[in-house]
C-alpha positions, 0 to 999 in steps of 0.5 A, a space after each residue: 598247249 606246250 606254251 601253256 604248260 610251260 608259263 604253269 611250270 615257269 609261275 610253280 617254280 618261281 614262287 618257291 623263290 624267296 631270295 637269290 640263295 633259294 634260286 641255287 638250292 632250288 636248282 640243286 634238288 631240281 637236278 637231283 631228282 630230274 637226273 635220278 634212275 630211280 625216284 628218291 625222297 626228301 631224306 635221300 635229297 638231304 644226305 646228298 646235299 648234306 649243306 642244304 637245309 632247306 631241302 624239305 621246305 622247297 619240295 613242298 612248295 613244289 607239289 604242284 609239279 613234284 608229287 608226295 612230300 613226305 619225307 621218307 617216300 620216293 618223290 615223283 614228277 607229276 608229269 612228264 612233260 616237266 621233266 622235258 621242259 626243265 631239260 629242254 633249252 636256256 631259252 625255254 626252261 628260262 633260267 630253271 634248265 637241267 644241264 644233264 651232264 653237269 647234273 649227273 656229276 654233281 649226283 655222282 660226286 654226293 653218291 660217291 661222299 655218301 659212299 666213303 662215309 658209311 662203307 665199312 667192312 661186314 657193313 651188316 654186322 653178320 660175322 663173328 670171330 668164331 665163325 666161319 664166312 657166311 654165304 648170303 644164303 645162310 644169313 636169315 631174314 637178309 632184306 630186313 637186315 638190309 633195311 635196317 643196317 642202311 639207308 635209303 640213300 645208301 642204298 642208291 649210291 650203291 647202285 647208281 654211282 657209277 651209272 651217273 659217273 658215266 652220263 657226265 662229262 668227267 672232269 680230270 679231278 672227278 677221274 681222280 675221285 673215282 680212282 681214289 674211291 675205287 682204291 679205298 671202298 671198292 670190296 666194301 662197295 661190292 659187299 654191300 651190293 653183293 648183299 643186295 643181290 646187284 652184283 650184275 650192276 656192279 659189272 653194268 657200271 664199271 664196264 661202262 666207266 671203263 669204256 669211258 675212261 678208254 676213250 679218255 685215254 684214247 683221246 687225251 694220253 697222259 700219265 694220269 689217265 693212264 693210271 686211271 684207267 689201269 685202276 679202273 680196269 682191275 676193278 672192273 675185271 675183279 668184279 667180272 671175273 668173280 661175279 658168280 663167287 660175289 654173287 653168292 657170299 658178299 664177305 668173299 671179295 676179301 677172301 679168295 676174290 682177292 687173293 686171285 687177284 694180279 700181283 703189283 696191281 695198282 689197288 689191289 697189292 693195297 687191299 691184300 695186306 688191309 684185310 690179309 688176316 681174312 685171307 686162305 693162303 694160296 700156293 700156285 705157279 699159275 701168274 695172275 694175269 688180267 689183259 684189256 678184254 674181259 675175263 668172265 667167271 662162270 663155266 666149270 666144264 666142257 663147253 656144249 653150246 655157245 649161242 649169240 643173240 641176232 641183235 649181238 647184245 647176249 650170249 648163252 654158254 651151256 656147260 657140260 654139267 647142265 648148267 645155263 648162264 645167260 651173258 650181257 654181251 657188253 659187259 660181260 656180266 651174267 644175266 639172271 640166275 644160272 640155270 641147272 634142271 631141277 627135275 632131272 638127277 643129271 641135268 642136260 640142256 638140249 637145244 637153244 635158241 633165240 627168236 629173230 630179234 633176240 629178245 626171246 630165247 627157248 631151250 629144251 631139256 632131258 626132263 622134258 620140259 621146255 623153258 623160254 626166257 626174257 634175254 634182257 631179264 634172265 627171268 622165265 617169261 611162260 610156265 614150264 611146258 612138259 612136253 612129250 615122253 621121250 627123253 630130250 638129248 643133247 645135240 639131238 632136239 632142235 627149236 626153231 622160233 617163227 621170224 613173223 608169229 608168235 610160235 616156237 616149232 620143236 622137234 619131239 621124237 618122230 613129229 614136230 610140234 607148235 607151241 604159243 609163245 604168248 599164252 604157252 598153248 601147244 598148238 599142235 603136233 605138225 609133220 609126223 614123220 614115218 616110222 623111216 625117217 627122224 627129224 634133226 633140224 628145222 628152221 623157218 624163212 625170214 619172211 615166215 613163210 616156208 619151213 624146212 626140215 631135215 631128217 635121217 634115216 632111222 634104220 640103216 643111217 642112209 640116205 636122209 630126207 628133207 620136207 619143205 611146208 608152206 607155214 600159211 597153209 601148213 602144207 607139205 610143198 616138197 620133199 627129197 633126199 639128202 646125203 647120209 646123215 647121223 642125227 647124234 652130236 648133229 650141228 644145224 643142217 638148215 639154212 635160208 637166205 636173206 631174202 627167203 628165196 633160197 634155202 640150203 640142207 646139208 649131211 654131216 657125211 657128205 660134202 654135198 649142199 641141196 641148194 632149193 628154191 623156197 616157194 616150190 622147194 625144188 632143186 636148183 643146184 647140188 654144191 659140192 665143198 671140200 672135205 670127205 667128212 661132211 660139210 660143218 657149216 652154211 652161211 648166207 650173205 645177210 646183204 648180198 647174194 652169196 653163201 659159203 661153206 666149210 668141212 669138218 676138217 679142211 683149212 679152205 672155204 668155199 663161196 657160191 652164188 646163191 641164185 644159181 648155185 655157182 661157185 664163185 671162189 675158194 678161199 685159201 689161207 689157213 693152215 689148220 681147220 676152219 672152225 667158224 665163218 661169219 660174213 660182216 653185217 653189210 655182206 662185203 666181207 667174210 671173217 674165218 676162225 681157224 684152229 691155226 690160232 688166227 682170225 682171217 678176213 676176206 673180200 667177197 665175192 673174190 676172196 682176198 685176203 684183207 687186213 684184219 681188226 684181228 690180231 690172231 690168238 694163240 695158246 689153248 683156245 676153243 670155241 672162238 665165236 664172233 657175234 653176228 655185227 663183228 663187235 664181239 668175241 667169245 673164246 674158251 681157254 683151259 682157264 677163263 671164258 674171254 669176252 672182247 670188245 672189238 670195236 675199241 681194240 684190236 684182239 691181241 693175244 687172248 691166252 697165255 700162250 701155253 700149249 694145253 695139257 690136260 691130265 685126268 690123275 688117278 691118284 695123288 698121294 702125300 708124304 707124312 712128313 716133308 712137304 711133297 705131293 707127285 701126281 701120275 698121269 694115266 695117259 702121258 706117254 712118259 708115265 706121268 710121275 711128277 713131284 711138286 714142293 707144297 711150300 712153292 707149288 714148283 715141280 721139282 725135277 723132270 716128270 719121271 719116266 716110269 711106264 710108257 703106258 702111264 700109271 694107274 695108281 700110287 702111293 707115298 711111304 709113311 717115312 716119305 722116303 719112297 713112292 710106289 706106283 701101279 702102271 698100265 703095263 701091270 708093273 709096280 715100281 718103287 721110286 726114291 721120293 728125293 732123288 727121283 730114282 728107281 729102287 731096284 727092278 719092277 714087280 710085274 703082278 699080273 692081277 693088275 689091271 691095264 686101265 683101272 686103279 688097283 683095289 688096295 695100293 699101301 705101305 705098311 706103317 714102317 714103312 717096309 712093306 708094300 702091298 696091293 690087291 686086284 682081282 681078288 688076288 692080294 701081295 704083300 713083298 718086302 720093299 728091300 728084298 723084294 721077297 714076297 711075304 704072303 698071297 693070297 688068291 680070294 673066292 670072289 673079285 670082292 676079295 682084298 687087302 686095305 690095312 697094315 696093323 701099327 707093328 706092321 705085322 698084320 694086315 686086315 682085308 675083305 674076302 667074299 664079305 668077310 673080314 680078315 685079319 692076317 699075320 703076313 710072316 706066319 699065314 695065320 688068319 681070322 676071320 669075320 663072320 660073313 656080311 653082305 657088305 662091300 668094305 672099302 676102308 680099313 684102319 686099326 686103332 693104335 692103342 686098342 685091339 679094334 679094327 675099323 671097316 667102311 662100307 656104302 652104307 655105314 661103318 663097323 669096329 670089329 674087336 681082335 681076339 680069338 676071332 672078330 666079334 663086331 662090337 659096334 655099327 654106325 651110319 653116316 650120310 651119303 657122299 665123298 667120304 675119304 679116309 679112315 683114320 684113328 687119332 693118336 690117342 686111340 679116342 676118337 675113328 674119322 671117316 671124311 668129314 665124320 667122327 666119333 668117340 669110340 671110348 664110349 659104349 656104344 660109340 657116339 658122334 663126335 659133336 664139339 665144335 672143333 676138332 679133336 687134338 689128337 687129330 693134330 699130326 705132322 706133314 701132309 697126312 694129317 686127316 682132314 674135317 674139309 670136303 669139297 662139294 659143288 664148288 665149295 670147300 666145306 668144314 666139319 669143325 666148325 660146320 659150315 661152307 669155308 670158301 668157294 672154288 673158282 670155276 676156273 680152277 675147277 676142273 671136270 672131274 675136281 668132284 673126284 680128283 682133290 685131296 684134303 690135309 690138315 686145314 689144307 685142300 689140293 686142287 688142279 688147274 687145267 694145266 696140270 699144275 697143284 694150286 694149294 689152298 691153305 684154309 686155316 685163316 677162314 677157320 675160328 681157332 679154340 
């Protein structure tokens, strides 16, 4: 058979030769289309092989192996067995062989031509002058504009370049090609693919010719390779590192992508000056740096789980704002879309897990749904399954996938129930606890045989118990109780052997590990570890005969038999903790993380210590994880989420090494004029005031010591001579902005509250008076004498002050839902008539008798005379408005992003399209039209998304704890250091 389908493909391509040249021409389209990752037309053929001009002839004379002649449409093998024959040998394909790796580089080097040729900035056409960046999402109709800004060939040089790049063997001169394509069109190459919505083939293709050009360098070391790899690798993690950013807004990769990127690299010192007018300026102390492993961009907060796959080829991280992010393992790019509940107000993501060959994982969340997913696609593989009424709570509701059927156990409040993992049928409710006990944790053998689970006690938190079912019959076996456990904030519980002939429970109280039998689920030994606070882990040998285990807070490890139970060894050698054990896939050796900063390997069963292929890790790192074949490491620093590779090289440092600072800042305020910023600490033990230089984002001088009970609250003088800060320990003192000194003793108002911010904390406009508000008591002293110049006790904790008039001769406050206006020399006072609203901003207008006040639900001018008559109410949407404020003139009233005209009666919406001038002040307080929202830095004037922030320079709490001026936005990254963002070049200009 095989003969003679071999003389039919041998007689088809001989007779579409005519003459020698056609024997080369014929070969080039043959190899093009046999080597291609997708199937492409005559056109595609004819844009690679530009010098070909018979391309259409030859594939027409080769339909009886080549389907569908028409130029625009895909052509196709007819049969696969053509394309075995014509890669098979010399000998068999006789004289049409397809040399693969010679082919693929012949596709590469065309993609790559077609590439330099068409690549251009804003290759879609979307942006204008006048307008601000688009995201992908605000651009209409995207496929078609796709369609027909590019073409076909285009289009796959886009996306398979570099996959072919890597299936050749790379020639010295095709290293330099690629070098120089990458320093020319790699954000050019990024957009369009951003566009495309194939960002994660970008981070495919370059991890996979950064691996090759590696061992390159690797086997031949010399200058060239050197610089190629050093390109290739600052491509590679600017892809990676940005993805989620490039993912969402392509025109981004010559913005804030860029911007973020190392200083004196080798191709993007190049790109930064090319496109600098498109760039927001940065002010930092933070270096730049990018080391060998890869810096993955995705998590915004604390890290809740971190799951590898059995098969080590994906790792879930779920963050504590209930996001989902599914990795490639190998490359470090993101798998799918990020997933966020859609039916929950505040997402939680309780358990995941993966089935036994990792092509499957399931996870439940607070919405009661559960969700199962393909690993390799990142797509929904059933319907969503609304499960019972309970709520589902972090740490709490375990899932368990059977190892041999197709069923996924879940805990679900008291029971335990089965759903299909084909057709998504819920089977069953299986092993209803009594109304004493709840389940925690659940696990099935290897084998599927035997199930396990463990519960706690759900009256006093006593004793736990554990009941053990034969799968096949679905019959209890055993039960027994178990040491103490807590099912809140639990980790697993339930472990079973390679073998499925033991299986281990353990508490989280105790140190005690039930080490049973399977088939009959009795006793075989009660192992005792180190640690009074329980035990944090079991691992069974996946090859050998052994488990070991660990405390919550011991430095030692412990190594058992598993048929007996006996102890073997204890494993000394941290000098902190043990975080995370892992035994090597062939069981020989047992690998421990530890919070001393190191990785360790041990012999089993002696326990010896051995020579790593870790170098140990320093700095602030969390939640270090090994994949189980040891090829990979996962850690969390303050600022990245870091993969490496360890089968190319050893781990190194994987952190900048700077001891961790995490500061939660209660405010930061800005000068009028100057350029300083101070930030104060509510838990730093020296109090926390430190001043920053916004041209240079350096701190200038020490961190003050002011309270040692850290401060609550402060504020700059409109003169910027002075800060005024509220401390815990119910003091106010007053700091000279220049020479960081106390100005006289401290206030102690003893309203203040220990642990909350004051309700009102200001200066008046000149700068000579200071008051402040909590209680419902309110103070305003004079700043020099400190003689106090008015109190005032309210009926109500809803009583306080949060404006001075302009001549700083009256303030404005809330008392029991009334306005007030006080002249703070005399005592004098008028009052509004009572509202049920709750104010919280105030401004009065400098040019006019009207006084400005917010509440939750909108916005009211009062009139100043004799008494406050309410001239005007407006409403605004929900949010994170800050600020009130009136421009010079006196026109126009800001309140966040909103503005009004207020010359007009009644008021109306401000709706030109760029700001009022009159806005336009100097120093940093100046009121600004930028908001920040879920990751993004938005514009009132013009509206719309101005740039996005990255994650890692997100901290948990940014939602509340930025500040915006002028065209500028103040963020923190996790060491306590400002990061300015200067938005100006993104915004049109008038």
């Amino acid at each position: 058979m095989e003969t003679r389908m071999d003389d039919l493909y041998l007689s088809v391509l001989r007779q579409a030769l005519f003459d020698e040249k056609a024997a080369q021409i014929l070969m080039e389209i043959l190899c093009t289309i046999i080597v291609a990752f997708q199937p492409i037309s005559i056109n595609t053929i004819s844009a690679f092989l530009p010098e070909n001009h018979q391309v259409e002839d030859l594939v027409q004379d080769l339909g009886g192996v080549l389907k569908d002649g028409d130029p625009d449409r895909p052509i196709k093998v007819v049969h696969p067995t053509f394309r075995e024959f014509v890669l098979s040998s010399r000998e068999r394909a006789n004289g049409f062989l397809v040399d693969s790796p010679t082919s693929h580089a012949t596709v590469a080097n065309a993609c790559v031509n077609v590439l330099e040729q068409f690549l251009e900035y804003d290759i879609l056409g979307v942006q204008a002058e006048d307008q601000l960046l688009p995201r992908n999402s605000d651009v209409p109709f995207l496929g078609q504009l796709i369609e027909k800004q590019t073409t076909p060939a285009v289009r796959y040089a886009t996306a398979y370049w570099a996959h072919h790049a890597t299936d050749a063997d790379i020639s010295l001169e095709m290293w330099t090609f690629i070098r120089h394509f990458l320093a020319r069109q790699l954000l050019c190459w990024v957009e369009l693919m951003s566009w495309r919505g194939n960002i994660s083939l970008c981070v495919e293709g370059l991890a996979r010719i950064h691996s090759k050009a590696r061992k390159q360098h690797a086997d031949n070391p010399s200058a060239s390779s050197s610089l190629n790899l050093s390109v290739i690798r600052h491509a590679y993690q600017f892809v990676v590192h940005n993805q989620t950013t490039l993912a969402q807004a392509a025109l981004q990769a010559y913005s804030i992508s860029l911007v973020l990127t190392p200083q004196s690299s080798p191709i993007f010192d190049g790109y930064r000056e090319r496109y600098r007018s498109r760039q927001p300026k940065v002010v930092t102390t933070q270096k730049i740096e990018w080391g060998s492993h890869s810096v993955l961009e995705g998590y915004t907060s604390s890290i809740e789980q971190l799951v590898f796959s059995p098969d080590s080829t994906r790792f879930i991280i779920i963050s504590g704002d209930g996001v989902l992010r599914l990795f490639d393992a190998g490359t470090g790019a993101i798998v799918g879309v990020p997933f966020k509940d859609p039916d929950a107000e505040i997402s939680v993501i309780g358990d995941c897990t993966f089935s036994s060959d990792g092509q499957q994982f399931a996870f439940l969340t607070g919405s009661n749904q559960v969700y199962m997913w393909d690993s390799q696609t990142g797509e929904e593989v059933l319907p969503r399954f609304l499960r019972g009424k309970k709520r589902v709570y972090r740490n709490y509701t375990r899932s368990a996938f059977s190892p041999t059927h197709p069923y996924l156990a879940a805990i679900d409040g008291p029971g335990i129930w089965m759903l299909h993992t084909k057709g998504g049928k819920d089977l069953m409710s299986f092993a209803t606890y009594t109304d004493r006990h709840l389940p925690v944790d659940i696990a099935f053998s290897p084998d599927g045989k035997w199930f396990v689970c463990v519960g706690e006690s759900k009256r006093d938190h006593t004793n736990g118990r554990a009941f053990v079912w034969d799968w096949e019959s679905q019959k209890r076996i055993n039960s027994y109780d178990t040491y103490k456990i807590k099912g809140w904030a639990t980790p697993p519980m339930v472990a079973f052997s390679a073998d499925s002939t033991r299986f281990a429970t353990w508490g989280n109280e105790g140190a005690q590990i039930y080490l049973r039998e399977s088939s009959t689920g009795d006793g075989v030994a009660i192992l005792v570890g180190k640690g009074s606070d329980g035990c944090k882990s079991v691992v069974f040998s996946p090859q050998g005969s052994f488990l070991a285990a660990h405390g919550h807070d011991t430095s030692s490890i412990t190594l058992w038999e598993q048929n007996e139970g006996k102890m073997v060894s204890v494993i000394n050698g941290h000098s902190a903790k043990v975080l995370h054990i892992s035994f090597s896939p062939d069981g020989q050796r047992l690998a421990s993380v530890s919070d001393d900063q190191t990785v360790r390997v041990w012999s089993i069963p002696a326990g010896d210590p051995l020579e790593s292929i870790f170098a140990g890790y320093t700095g602030d790192i969390r939640h270090p994880l090994l994949s189980p074949d040891w090829t990979k490491l996962v850690t969390i620093s303050s600022e990245n989420l870091n993969l490496y590779n360890l089968q190319e090289r050893a781990m190194g440092s994987v952190s900048r090494g700077k001891p961790r600072k995490i500061m939660k800042y209660d405010h930061v305020a800005a000068p009028l004029t100057g350029s300083l910023i101070a930030r104060g600490d509510h838990f730093s033990k020296d109090g926390g005031l430190q001043i920053w230089d916004t041209s240079t984002g350096e701190a200038v001088g020490p961190v003050i010591e002011g309270s040692r009970t850290g401060i609550t609250y402060l504020v700059y003088s409109p003169d910027g001579q002075m800060i005024a800060t509220t401390s815990s320990d119910l003091h106010i003192r007053i700091w000279d902005a220049r020479t960081q000194t106390m100005i006289g003793e401290p206030l102690h108002v003893p309203c203040l509250s220990a642990n909350l911010r004051p309700d009102g904390f200001f200066f008046s406009p000149d700068s000579q008076l200071l008051g402040v508000c909590s209680s419902g008591s309110s103070y305003v002293w004079n700043v020099h004498t400190r003689e106090e110049m008015w109190s005032h006790r309210g009926n109500s904790v809803y009583t306080y002050a949060f404006a001075f008039s302009p001549d700083s001769t009256h303030i404005a406050g809330m008392d029991a839902n009334n306005v007030y206006i006080t002249n703070v020399y005399t005592g004098s006072r008028i009052l509004g008539p009572r509202k049920n609203s709750l104010y919280t901003f105030g401004a009065f207008s400098p040019t006019d008798p009207l006084l400005a006040v917010t509440y939750s639900r909108g916005l009211e001018i009062w009139k100043i005379g004799e008494d406050l008559q309410l001239v005007a109410e407006l409403s605004f949407e929900g949010g994170d408005h800050r600020g009130l404020t009136f421009s010079s003139d006196g026109r126009y009233l800001a309140h966040g992003p909103f503005c009004w005209d207020v010359s007009s009666v009644p008021p109306r919406t401000y709706d030109g399209r760029f700001p009022p001038n009159s806005f336009e002040g100097k120093g940093l307080c100046t009121h600004s039209f930028l908001t920040y929202q879920n990751g993004w830095i938005h514009s009132s004037y013009p509206a719309g998304a101005v740039l996005p922030v990255p994650s890692n320079l997100r901290l948990q709490w940014l939602d509340r704890h930025w500040y915006a001026y002028g065209t500028c936005v103040l963020l923190w990254n996790d060491y306590g250091e400002p990061i300015i963002v200067d938005c100006s070049p993104l915004l049109p200009k008038p």
